[in-house]
N, C-alpha and C positions, 0 to 999 in steps of 0.2 A: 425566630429567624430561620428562612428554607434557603439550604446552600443546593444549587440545582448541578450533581455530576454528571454532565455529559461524555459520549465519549465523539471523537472527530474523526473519519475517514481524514487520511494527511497524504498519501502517496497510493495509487493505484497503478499494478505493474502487469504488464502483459504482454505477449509476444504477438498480439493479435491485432495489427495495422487497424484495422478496421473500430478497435474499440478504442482507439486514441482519439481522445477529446478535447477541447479546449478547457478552459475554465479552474475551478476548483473540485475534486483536489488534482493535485500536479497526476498526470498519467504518464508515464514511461513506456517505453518499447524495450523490450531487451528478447534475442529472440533465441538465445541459446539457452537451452530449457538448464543447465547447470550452473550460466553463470546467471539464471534469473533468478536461482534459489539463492546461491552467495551473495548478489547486490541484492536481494531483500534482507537475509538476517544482518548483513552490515549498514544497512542504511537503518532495519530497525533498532539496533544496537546504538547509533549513534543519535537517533530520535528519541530513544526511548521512549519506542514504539511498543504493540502487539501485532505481531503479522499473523497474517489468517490465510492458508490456502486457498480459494473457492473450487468450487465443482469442473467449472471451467481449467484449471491451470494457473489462473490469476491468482497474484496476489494483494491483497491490502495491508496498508499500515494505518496502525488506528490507534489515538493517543486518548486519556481523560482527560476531563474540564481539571 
C-alpha cells in the first residue's frame, strides 16, 4: 500500500494588487507590511498551516495531505 503525502499551497498573501488572482489557492491583499506578517502567523495558526516567506514579500500557507 503507497500512502501519497502531498503538501497544498492553501492561502497566498501579498500586498501586490497585481498578483491577486482568481482561482485556487485563496490570494489575499493586505498591504501593511506588519499587519501582513500578523494575518499570516494567525491565519497559519488556525490552519495549521506552514507559512513560508518568499523573496518577493509574499507569503504562503501550505498544509500536508
Amino acid at each position: 500500500m503507497v500512502i501519497h503525502m502531498g503538501k497544498n499551497i492553501v492561502v497566498y498573501i501579498t500586498a501586490d494588487d497585481k498578483r491577486v488572482l482568481g482561482g485556487d489557492p485563496l490570494t489575499l491583499l493586505v498591504k501593511d507590511p506588519n499587519q501582513k506578517k500578523e494575518f499570516t502567523v494567525e491565519l497559519a495558526r488556525a490552519l495549521r498551516a506552514d507559512a513560508v516567506q518568499l523573496k518577493s514579500g509574499d507569503y504562503i500557507l501550505i498544509t500536508q495531505d
